[in-house]
Structures are given as C-alpha cells and as structure tokens.
C-alpha positions in Angstrom: 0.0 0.0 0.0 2.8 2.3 0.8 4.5 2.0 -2.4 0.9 2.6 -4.2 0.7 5.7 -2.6 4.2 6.9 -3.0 3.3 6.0 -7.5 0.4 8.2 -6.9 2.2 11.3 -5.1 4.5 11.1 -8.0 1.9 10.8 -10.7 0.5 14.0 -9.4 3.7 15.8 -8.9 4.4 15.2 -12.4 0.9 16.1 -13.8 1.5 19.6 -11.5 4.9 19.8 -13.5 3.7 19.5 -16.8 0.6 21.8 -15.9 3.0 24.3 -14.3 5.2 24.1 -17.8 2.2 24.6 -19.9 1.1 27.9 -18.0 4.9 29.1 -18.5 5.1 28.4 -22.2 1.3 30.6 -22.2 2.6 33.2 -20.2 5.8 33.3 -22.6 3.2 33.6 -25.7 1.1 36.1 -23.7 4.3 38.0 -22.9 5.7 38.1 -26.7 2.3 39.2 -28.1 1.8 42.2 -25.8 5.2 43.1 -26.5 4.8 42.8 -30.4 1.4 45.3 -30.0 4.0 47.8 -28.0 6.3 47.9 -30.7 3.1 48.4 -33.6 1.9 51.0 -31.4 4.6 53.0 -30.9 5.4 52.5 -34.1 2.1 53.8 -35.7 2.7 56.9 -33.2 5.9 57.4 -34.5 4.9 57.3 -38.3 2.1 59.8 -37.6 4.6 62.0 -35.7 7.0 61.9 -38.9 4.2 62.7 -41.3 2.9 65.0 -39.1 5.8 67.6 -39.2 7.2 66.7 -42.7 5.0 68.6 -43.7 5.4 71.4 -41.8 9.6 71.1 -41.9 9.4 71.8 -45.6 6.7 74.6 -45.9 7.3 77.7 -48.0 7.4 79.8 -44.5 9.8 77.5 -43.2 11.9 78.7 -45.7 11.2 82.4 -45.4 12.3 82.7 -42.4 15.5 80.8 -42.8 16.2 82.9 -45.6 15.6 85.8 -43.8 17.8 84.8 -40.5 20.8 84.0 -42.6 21.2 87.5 -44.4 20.3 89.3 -40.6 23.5 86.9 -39.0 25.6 87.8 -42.2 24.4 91.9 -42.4 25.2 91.5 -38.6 28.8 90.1 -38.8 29.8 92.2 -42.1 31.9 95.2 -41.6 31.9 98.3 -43.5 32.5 98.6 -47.7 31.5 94.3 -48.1 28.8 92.8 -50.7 27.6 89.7 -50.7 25.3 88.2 -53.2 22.1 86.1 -52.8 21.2 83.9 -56.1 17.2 83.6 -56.9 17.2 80.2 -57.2 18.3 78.3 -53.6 17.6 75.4 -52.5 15.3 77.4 -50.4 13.1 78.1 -53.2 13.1 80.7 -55.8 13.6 83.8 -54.1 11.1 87.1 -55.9 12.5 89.5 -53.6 14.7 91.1 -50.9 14.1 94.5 -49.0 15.8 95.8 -45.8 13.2 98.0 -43.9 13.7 99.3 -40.3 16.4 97.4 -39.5 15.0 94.2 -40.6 15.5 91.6 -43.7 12.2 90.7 -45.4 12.1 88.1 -47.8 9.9 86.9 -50.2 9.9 83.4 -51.9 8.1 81.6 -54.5 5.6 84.4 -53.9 4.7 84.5 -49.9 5.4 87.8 -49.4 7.3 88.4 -45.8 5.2 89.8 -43.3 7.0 90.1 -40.0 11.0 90.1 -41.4 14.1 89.5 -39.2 15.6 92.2 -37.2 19.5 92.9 -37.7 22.1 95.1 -35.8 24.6 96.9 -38.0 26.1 100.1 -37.4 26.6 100.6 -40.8 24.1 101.4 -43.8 22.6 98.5 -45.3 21.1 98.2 -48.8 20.0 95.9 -51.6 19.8 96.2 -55.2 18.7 93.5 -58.0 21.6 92.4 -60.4 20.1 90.3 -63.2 19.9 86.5 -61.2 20.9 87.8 -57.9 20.1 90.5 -55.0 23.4 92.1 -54.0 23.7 93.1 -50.0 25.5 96.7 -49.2 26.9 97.0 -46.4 28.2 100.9 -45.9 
C-alpha cells in the first residue's frame, strides 16, 4: 500500500509539472504578443509624428524665415564697404525679392510675401539692389 501511494504522489507531482510548464510556455506567448502590440503601437505613433511635421519642416514659410535669418547673421557680422550676393534660385526656393526695412530683412519666396521680417544690428548702412539672377547686399 505504501509504495501505491508513493506512485500516486509522483503521478501528481508530475501532472502539477507538466501543468506548471504549460502555463509558463502561455505566459511566454502572452508576454511576446503584448510586446509585439508595443512595438506596432509605438510605431504607428511614430509614423504619424513623422508625417505630421514633414510637412510642416518643408513649408514655404519655413523657408522664409531661414532665408531671412541668414542674411540678418551675415548683415550682422559684415563690416563696413563688403557685398555679398544672394542667387534667386536656392535650395530654399526661388527667391522674388529682398528688402531691408527698419532694420530688418524681409524676404519673399516663390511668392509668400514676408510679413514680420528678421531684425539685424549693424552700425553701418545696409542696402540691396537687383543684379540680373541675384540680389546684391551693401553694407556701408
């Protein structure tokens, strides 16, 4: 009778093992799925972030006012009697026009007309004059 009883304490300890495995291998299965909708999620919210400002990275405006900011930082750091030149055609877009007002560079490309401009601090006089594909910067 003894040794009956010891054959059926082991048959259940190995029927609690094997269930015991099974519910790790589902947990592991569980585990790997919630971890793959993580990743698809964040993903998805990644992809919409991307698109999102792609957009707005590459806007006319965008453009404009880098535009602007570079001839203010370059009028700034000029010293009296230099000229630079600015071509039409950039990379920024095709630039229709260039106007110093007030102490500030407004610029106008592929026809959005500047509305606020970028301020500048020169001591000297600044001015711009159209020279067949480019705007030429005076500084005086």
């Amino acid at each position: 009778m003894g040794s009956l009883l010891k054959m059926e304490k082991k048959v259940q300890f190995q029927r609690n093992l094997l269930y015991l495995s099974h519910l790790r291998i589902r947990k592991k299965g569980e585990v790997l799925n919630q971890v793959l909708v993580h990743i698809v999620l964040v993903g998805l919210i990644f992809a919409i972030f991307v698109f999102a400002t792609a957009g707005r990275i590459n806007g006319r405006d965008v453009k404009q006012q880098v535009l602007e900011k570079e001839l203010a930082l370059l009028i700034d750091s000029a010293e009296g009697g230099m000229e630079f030149g600015i071509q039409k055609a950039m990379i920024n877009g095709k630039i229709n026009n260039v106007e110093i007002k007030e102490g500030r560079v407004y610029v106008t490309v592929e026809g959005l007309a500047a509305t606020k401009g970028y301020p500048y601090f020169s001591k000297y006089s600044v001015s711009v004059r159209e020279e067949g594909n480019k705007f030429v910067v005076s500084v005086r």
